[in-house]
C-alpha positions in Angstrom: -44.7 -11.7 10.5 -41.0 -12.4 11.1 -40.0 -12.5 14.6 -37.5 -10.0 15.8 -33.8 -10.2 17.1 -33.8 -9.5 20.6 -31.7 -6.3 20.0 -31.7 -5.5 16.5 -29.3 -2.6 15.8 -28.5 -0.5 12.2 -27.5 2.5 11.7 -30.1 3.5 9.1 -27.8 6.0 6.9 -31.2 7.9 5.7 -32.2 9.0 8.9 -29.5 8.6 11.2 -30.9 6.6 14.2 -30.5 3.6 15.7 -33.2 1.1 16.0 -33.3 -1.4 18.7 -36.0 -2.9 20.4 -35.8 -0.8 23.1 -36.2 2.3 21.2 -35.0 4.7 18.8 -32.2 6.9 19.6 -30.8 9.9 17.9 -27.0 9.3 16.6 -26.0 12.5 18.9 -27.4 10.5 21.8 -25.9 7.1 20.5 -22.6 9.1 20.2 -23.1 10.7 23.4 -23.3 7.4 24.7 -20.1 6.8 23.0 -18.0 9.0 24.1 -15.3 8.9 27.1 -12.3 10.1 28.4 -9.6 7.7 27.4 -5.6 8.3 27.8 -3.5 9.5 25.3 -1.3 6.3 25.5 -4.7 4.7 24.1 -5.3 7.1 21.0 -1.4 7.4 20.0 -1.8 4.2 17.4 -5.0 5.9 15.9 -2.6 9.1 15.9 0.3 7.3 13.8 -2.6 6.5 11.6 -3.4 10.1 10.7 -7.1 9.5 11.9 -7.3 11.8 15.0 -9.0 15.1 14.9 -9.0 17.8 17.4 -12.1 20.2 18.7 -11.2 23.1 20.0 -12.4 23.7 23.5 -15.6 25.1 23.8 -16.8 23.9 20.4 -19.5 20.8 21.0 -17.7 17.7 20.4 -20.9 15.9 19.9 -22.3 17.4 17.1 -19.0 17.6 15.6 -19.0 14.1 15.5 -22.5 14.2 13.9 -21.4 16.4 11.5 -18.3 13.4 10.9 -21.2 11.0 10.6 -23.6 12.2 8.7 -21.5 12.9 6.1 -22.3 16.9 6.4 -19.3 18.3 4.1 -20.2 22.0 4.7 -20.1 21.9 7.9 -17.1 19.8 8.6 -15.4 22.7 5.9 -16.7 25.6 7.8 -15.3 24.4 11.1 -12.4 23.6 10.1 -11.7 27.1 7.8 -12.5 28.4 11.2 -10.1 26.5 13.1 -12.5 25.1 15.0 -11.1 21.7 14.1 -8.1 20.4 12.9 -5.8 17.1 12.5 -4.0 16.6 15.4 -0.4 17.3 14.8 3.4 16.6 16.1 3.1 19.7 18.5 0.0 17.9 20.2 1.5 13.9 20.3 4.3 16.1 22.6 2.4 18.2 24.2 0.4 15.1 25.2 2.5 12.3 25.7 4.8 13.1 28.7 1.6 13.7 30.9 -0.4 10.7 29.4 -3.2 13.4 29.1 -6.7 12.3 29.3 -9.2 13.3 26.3 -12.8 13.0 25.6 -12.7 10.9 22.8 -15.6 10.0 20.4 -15.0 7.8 17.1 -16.9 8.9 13.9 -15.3 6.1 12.0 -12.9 6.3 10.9 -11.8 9.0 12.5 -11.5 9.6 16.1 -12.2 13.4 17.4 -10.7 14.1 20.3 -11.1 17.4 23.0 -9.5 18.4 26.0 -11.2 19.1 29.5 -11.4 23.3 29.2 -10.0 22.8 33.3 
């Protein structure tokens, strides 16, 4: 029997979790795990890149992003033909940038979703 990393991570793309020695975790908990508020400063390279996407308040950023990662093309669709998300756009770079807003932010490579607080 092979003997095991000490943490031996892969994202196995057939079931979508995580193993590590620890444990198995769910890529909506690894992503909750993930995700953070981070200034807008930080995400305005990954915006000039054309890679950030918006959730609308109210609309769970976390399984958004697990719709981004496991590839589920219906569901990404339907949210966004309900405006539900969106690419983030010149009218939210200036909307953000004079007050260096703070976002939850979560990267479903390669694309970053971002969310305002709904306070």
């Amino acid at each position: 029997m092979k003997e095991e990393s000490i943490v031996n991570q892969t994202l196995r793309h057939e079931d979508l979790t995580t193993e590590t020695t620890v444990g198995v975790f769910d890529v909506k908990e690894q992503l909750n795990l993930e995700t953070a508020r981070i200034q807008w400063s930080e995400l305005e390279r990954h915006f000039a890149r054309g890679v950030i996407i918006v959730v609308c308040q109210g609309t769970d950023l976390i399984k958004v992003a697990g719709s981004f990662v496991e590839d589920d093309v219906e569901t990404v669709q339907l949210l966004t033909a309900l405006g539900k998300i969106r690419h983030a756009d010149m009218e939210d770079a200036k909307r953000w940038q004079p007050g260096d807003v703070s976002l939850w932010a979560v990267v479903a490579a390669p694309w970053v979703l971002v969310q305002q607080s709904e306070s």
